[in-house]
Every structure is written in structure tokens, then in C-alpha cells.
C-alpha positions in Angstrom: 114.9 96.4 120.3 114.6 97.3 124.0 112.6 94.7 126.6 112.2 97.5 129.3 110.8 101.2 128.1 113.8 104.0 127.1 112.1 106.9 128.0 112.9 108.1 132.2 109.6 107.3 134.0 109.1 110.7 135.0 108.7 111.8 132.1 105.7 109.6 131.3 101.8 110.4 132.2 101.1 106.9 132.1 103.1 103.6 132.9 102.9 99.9 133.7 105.7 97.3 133.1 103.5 95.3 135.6 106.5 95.0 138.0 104.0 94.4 140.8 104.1 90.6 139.5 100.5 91.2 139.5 97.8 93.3 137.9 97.4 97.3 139.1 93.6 97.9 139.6 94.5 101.0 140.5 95.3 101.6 137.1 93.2 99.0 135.1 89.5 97.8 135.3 89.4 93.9 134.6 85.7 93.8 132.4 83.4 90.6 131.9 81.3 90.0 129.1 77.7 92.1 129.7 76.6 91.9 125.8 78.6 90.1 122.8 79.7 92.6 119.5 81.2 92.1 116.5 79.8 88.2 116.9 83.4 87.5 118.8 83.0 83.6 120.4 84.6 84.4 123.7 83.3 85.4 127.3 85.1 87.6 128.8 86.3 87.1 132.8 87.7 88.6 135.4 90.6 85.8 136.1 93.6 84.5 137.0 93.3 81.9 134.3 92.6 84.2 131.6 94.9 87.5 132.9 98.2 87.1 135.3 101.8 88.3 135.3 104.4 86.1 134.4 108.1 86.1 134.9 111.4 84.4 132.9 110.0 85.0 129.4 112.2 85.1 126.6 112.4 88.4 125.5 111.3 90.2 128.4 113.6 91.8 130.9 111.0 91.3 133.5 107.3 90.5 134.5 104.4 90.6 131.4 101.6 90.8 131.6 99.2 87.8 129.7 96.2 87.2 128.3 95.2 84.0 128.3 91.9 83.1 126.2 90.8 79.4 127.3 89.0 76.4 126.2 86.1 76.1 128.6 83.3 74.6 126.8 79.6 75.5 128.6 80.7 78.7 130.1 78.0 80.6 131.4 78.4 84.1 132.1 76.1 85.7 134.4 73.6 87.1 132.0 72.7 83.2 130.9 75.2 83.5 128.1 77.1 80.2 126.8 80.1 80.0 125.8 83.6 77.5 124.8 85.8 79.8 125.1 87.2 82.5 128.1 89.6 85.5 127.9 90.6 88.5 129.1 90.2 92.6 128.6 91.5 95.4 130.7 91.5 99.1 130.3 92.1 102.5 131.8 88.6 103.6 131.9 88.1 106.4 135.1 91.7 105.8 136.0 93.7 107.6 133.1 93.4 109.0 130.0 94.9 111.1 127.4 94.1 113.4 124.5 97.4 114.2 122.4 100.7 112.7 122.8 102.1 108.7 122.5 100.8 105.7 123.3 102.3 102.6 123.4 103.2 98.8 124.3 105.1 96.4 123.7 103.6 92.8 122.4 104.1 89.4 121.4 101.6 87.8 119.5 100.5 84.0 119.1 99.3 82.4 116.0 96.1 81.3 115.1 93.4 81.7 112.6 90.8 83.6 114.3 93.0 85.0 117.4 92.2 88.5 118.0 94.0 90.2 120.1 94.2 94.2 120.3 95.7 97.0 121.3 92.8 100.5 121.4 91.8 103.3 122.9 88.1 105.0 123.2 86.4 107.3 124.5 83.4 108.2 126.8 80.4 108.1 126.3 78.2 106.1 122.8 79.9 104.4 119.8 81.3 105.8 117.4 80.4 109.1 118.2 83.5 109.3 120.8 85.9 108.2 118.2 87.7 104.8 118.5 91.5 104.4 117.8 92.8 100.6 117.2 96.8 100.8 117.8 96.9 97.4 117.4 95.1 94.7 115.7 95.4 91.2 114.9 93.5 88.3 113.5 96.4 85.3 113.9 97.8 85.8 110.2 101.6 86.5 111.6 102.8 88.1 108.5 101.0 91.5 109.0 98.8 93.3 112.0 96.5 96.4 111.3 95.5 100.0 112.5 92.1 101.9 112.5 89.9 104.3 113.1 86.3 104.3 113.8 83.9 107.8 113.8 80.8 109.0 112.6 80.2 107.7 109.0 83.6 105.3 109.3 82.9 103.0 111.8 82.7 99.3 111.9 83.3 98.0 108.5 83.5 101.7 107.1 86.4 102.6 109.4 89.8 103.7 107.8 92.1 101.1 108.3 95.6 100.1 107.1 97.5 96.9 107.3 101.1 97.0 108.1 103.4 93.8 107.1 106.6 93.0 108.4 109.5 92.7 106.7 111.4 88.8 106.0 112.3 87.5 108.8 110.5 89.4 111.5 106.6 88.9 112.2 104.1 89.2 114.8 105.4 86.4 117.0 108.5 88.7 117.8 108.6 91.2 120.1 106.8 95.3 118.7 106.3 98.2 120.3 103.2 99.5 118.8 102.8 103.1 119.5 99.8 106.0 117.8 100.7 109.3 118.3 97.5 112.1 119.0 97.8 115.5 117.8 95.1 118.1 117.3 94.9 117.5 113.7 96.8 114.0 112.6 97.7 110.5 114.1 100.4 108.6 112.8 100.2 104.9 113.9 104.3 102.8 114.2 105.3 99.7 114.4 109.0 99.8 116.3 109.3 103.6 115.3 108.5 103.0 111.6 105.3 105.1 109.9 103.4 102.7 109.2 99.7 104.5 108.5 98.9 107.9 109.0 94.9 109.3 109.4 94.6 113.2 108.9 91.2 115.3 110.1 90.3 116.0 106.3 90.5 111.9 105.9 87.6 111.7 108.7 85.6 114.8 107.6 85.4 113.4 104.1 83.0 110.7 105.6 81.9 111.9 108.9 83.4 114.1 111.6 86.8 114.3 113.4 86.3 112.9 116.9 89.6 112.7 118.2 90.1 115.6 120.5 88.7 114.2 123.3 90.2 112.5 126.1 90.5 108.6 125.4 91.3 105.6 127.7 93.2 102.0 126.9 92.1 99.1 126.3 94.1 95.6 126.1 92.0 92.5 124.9 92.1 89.1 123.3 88.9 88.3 121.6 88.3 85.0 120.0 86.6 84.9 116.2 83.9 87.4 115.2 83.1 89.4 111.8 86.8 91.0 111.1 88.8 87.6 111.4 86.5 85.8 109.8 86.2 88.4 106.7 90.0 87.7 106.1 90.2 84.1 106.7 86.4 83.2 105.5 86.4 80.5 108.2 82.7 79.9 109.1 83.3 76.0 111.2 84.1 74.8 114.0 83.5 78.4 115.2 83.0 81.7 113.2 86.5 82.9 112.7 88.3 80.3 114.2 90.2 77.8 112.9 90.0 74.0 114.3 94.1 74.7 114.6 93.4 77.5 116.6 90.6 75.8 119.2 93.6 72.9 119.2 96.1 75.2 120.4 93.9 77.3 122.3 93.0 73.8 124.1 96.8 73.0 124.8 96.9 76.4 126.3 99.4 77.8 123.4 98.2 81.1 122.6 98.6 83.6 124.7 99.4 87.2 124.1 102.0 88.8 126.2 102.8 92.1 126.8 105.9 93.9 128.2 104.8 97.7 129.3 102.8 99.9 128.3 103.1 103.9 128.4 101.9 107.0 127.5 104.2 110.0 126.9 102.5 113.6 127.0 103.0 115.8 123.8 105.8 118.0 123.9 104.1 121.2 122.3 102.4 124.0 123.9 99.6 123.6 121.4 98.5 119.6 123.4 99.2 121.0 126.9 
């Protein structure tokens, strides 16, 4: 599958293969932990050690972008907060956004029990009443990732999701370009072009309402335990979610999640213009 993204540039309303060798903030917002959800173990920080561009990586045909959760036992964050771990989250928030068309990346994943690292877009304004769209997620089993979505009446443990598992001898570890495509009435979620969940409106309106016509921004994060790893692995010590393989690794600074580009191509019908 293709390191660098096939479609012309041009052509795209939204596009990073972090060739800078360095993080855009003129195109991404670098946010630090202000209040802890889903009881995730991580503070997040706006640094180098926990988000940076790297070059020479296997796999890559150019700079990536990674994010680079850390063992830092004692963190504070500025609200008085501790915390052992660091990490890093970035989105698109006030800078760009998009209501129909594709979105996507492409990722490599680490393993881990109780890494959770995502790929999502939201939109303005309170949760879940804007609507929530999870391209991408992962919880360190390497075998499978997941896509969601979160409304009125399907949010948090009620949202529609879907897991998606790879066939023998591929798995999250490798290289995927995960991608959601937005129209005004569907959104069909792929892993390297393949269907792999699809949510309709009358899916949504069964339990709530559709709230996905709005303009939505990116996000890109690694969060560290919290309720949905620990739900599928059950793992309650040394941390909630989180293996003690996982602090290990995290420790020797093995995980990391690396991503190649990400884009957004408008929709093509007159309809999403």
C-alpha cells in the first residue's frame, strides 16, 4: 500500500504529511489535560517528548508524525492533577473542518494492553449533542481496531460501534490508511479501502437523533487505560486498563503511534457542496 497519499494535493481540502519535519500549528492545536474522561491514566502535554516528527522510518516515505505517551511518574498538570503517565493529542479545532466527504490517515500502531490510541472527529459545541465520529480506535489488542459513533441516546457506552479484524498475516502493527466517508445520510468507515462498518441516519434515529451534518474537526490522540480498554481486557492493576507489559514498554519508550499523513478530500456531488 502507498507510504505517501495518491490523490494530487490540489485536489484535497485538507492535508498534512508533516513534511515541515515539525508540527503545523497553523493547522493543529496541541491540547493539555484541563479535566480527565473516560477515567483514561494519562496527562496530556503540549511536548516535544510526547509529539515530534521523525524521519527514516520503515515504512514511511518521509517524515511522521508521533505520539509518544511517557512514563513520568508524579506528573502534575497545572490544575493539581497527578499523574505516571504523559501523552499527546492534537486536532483541527478553529483551523479546518469538514461536513461531507473523506477523511483519512495513515497509522501504525504499537502493542499494549491498555494503549489507546485514536483517530476522531467532533464537533462544536456540548457532547454528544454535536455528534462524535471515531475513525479509528484501538485498545493494544493487534488483531482488530474499531469504529463508532456517539449522538443523542448512543453515546458513550450506547454508541454504535463495530470492530473490524484483520485478515492472517496483517494487523495493527502494519501500516492502514483508515478513512470515514460523510454524506448527508450514511457514513461508511474503511480500513485500506475495504467496507468495513457502515452507520445509516435511520440507525441513529432509532435511538436518538442524526447529528452528523454539521461541520466536524480532527482529532489525533494516544490515551493511556480508561473504561473502553479496560471493558475488553478486564485489567483493573497496576493501572485501570493497563497492563504491567504495557507500563514496561511504555517505560522503555516502545510504544509509540506513528502516523504518515493525513487528508481530507471534499465530496464530489453537488448534493455536499
Amino acid at each position: 500500500m502507498p507510504a505517501r497519499h495518491a490523490v494530487d494535493h490540489s485536489d484535497l481540502a485538507f492535508s498534512d504529511d508533516f513534511g515541515l519535519g515539525y508540527l503545523d500549528r497553523t493547522k493543529w492545536n496541541v491540547r493539555a489535560t484541563d479535566h480527565v474522561v473516560n477515567d483514561e491514566q494519562q496527562a496530556y502535554v503540549d511536548s516535544e517528548e510526547t509529539i515530534y516528527v521523525a524521519d527514516g522510518l520503515p515504512g514511511a516515505d518521509g517524515p511522521v508524525l508521533v505520539l509518544h505517551p511517557r512514563y513520568r511518574p508524579g506528573y502534575v498538570a497545572e490544575d493539581g492533577q497527578r499523574f505516571d503517565f504523559i501523552s499527546g493529542r492534537i486536532d483541527t479545532s478553529h483551523h479546518f473542518g469538514f461536513r461531507y466527504g473523506s477523511a483519512s490517515a495513515r497509522i501504525q500502531l504499537p502493542t499494549g494492553a491498555g494503549v489507546w490510541p485514536a483517530f476522531w472527529a467532533m464537533g462544536y459545541g456540548r457532547w454528544p449533542q454535536t455528534g462524535e465520529i471515531d475513525i479509528m480506535e484501538y485498545v493494544g489488542e493487534a488483531d482488530w481496531v474499531s469504529s463508532a459513533v456517539h449522538g443523542p441516546g448512543y453515546s458513550g457506552e450506547g454508541g454504535l460501534v463495530n470492530k473490524q479484524f484483520f485478515p492472517d498475516g496483517s494487523d495493527a502493527t502494519d501500516w492502514h490508511v483508515y478513512t470515514v466517508n460523510r454524506g448527508p445520510d450514511e457514513m461508511t468507515f474503511e480500513v485500506d479501502g475495504a467496507v468495513a462498518y457502515r452507520v445509516r441516519r435511520p440507525m441513529t434515529e432509532f435511538f436518538g437523533t442524526w447529528q452528523f451534518d454539521d461541520e466536524k474537526f480532527l482529532i489525533l490522540n494516544c490515551a493511556l487505560g480508561g473504561t473502553y480498554p479496560f471493558k475488553t481486557n478486564g485489567i483493573d492493576s497496576p493501572y485501570y486498563g493497563i497492563a504491567q507489559e504495557t507500563v514496561d514498554r511504555i517505560r522503555d519508550d516502545e510504544v509509540r503511534v506513528l502516523i504518515d499523513w493525513v487528508s481530507v478530500e471534499p465530496a464530489k456531488t453537488a448534493e455536499s457542496q
